[in-house]
C-alpha positions as a printed Julia matrix, in Angstrom:
81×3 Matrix{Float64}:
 -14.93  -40.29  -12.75
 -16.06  -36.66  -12.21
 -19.42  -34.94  -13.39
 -19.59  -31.61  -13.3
 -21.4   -31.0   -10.57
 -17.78  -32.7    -8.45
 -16.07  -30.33  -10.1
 -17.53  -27.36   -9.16
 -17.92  -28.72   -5.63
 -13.77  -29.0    -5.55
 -13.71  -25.35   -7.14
 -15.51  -24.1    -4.65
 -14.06  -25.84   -1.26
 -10.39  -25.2    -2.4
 -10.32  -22.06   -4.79
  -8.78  -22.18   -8.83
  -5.48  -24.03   -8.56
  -6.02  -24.9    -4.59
  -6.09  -20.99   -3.67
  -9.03  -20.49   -1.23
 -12.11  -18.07   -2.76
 -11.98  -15.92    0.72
  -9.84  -13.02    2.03
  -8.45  -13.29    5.74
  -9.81  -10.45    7.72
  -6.39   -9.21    8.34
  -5.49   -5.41    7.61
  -2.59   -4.72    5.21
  -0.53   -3.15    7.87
  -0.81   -6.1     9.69
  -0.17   -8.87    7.25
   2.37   -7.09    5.46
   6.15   -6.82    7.35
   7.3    -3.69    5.72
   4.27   -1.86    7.14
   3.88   -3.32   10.44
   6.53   -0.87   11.91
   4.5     2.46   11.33
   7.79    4.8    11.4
   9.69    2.53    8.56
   6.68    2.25    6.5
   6.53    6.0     6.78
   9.83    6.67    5.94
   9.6     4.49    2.92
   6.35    6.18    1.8
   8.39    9.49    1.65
  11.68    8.0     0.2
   9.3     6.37   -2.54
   7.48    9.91   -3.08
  11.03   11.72   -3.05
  12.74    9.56   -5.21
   9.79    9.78   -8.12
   9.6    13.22   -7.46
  13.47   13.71   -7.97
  12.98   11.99  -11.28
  10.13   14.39  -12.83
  11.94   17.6   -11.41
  15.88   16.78  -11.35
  16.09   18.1    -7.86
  17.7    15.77   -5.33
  15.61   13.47   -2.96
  18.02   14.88    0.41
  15.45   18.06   -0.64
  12.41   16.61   -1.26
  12.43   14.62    1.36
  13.0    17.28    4.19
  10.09   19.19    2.38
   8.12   16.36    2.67
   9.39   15.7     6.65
   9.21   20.07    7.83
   5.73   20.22    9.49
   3.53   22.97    8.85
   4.24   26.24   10.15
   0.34   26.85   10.74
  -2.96   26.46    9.35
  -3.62   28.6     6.22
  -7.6    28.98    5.34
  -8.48   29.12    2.53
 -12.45   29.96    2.05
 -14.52   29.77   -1.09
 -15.66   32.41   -3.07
């Protein structure tokens, strides 16, 4: 029969529902597949970005996209007043 206490002992070795209580120390980029290549996981981040940006201004993703992909021309400053 358990107490209590052996409950909370079994809690806290194996986690709620066997889940452990601890995060590996493992970066997302890592761990995760679709991010581990950094020029796919890039290219998703700006299909993603297009394609909800399509939907708020109706223009196609093809166009947001290569605004998103055109590097800047050069550094504007811009100082405070």
């Amino acid at each position: 029969m358990l107490r209590s206490g052996d409950l909370l002992l079994v809690l806290r070795r194996h986690g709620f529902f066997g889940y452990p209580l601890y995060m590996k120390n493992e970066t997302l980029s890592r761990a995760n597949p679709y991010l581990k290549d950094a020029v796919k996981a890039r290219r998703n981040r700006v299909r993603s970005l297009a394609s909800s940006t399509a939907i708020e201004t109706g223009e196609p993703i093809s166009v947001i996209e290569e605004k998103l992909d055109r590097k800047p021309v050069g550094r504007s400053r811009v100082t405070l007043a």
